[in-house]
C-alpha positions, 0 to 999 in steps of 0.5 A, a space after each residue: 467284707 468278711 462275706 465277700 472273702 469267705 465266699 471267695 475261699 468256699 467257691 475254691 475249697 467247695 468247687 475249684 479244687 474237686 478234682 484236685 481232691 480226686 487225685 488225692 483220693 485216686 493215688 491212694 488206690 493207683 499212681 499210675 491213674 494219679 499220674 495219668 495227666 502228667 504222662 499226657 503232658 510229657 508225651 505232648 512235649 516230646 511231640 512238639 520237640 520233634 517237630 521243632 527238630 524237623 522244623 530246625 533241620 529243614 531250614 539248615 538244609 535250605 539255607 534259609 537262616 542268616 547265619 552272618 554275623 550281623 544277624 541280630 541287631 542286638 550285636 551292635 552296629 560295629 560288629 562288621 568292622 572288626 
């Protein structure tokens, strides 16, 4: 059973973390290419924030949203009657 374990942290150690092992040794020589990936996340994020926008903004200009109170069932059924 020790087998199967160490087996488990060599595949890991060995093979999984290599590129994580790149981006150590590559942040010694450049931050800038260490932190390339993240720059690709923010800049993938922000792309979809603005397209939640437009999407947000389209639908308050159809007036497609139900804006009244009872909207969402998690309100109550009596929230009509006050």
């Amino acid at each position: 059973m020790k087998d199967f374990f160490e087996g488990i942290a060599s595949l890991f150690e060995d093979v999984l973390f290599l590129p994580l092992d790149a981006l150590r040794e590559l942040q010694d020589n450049s931050w800038w290419a260490a932190n390339g990936l993240n720059f690709v996340f923010v800049l993938i994020v922000f792309v979809a924030f603005l397209y939640w926008m437009k999407q947000l903004k389209s639908f308050d200009e159809n007036d497609q949203e139900d804006k009244s109170v009872k909207a969402h069932s998690f309100l109550g059924k009596d929230a009509d009657l006050e």
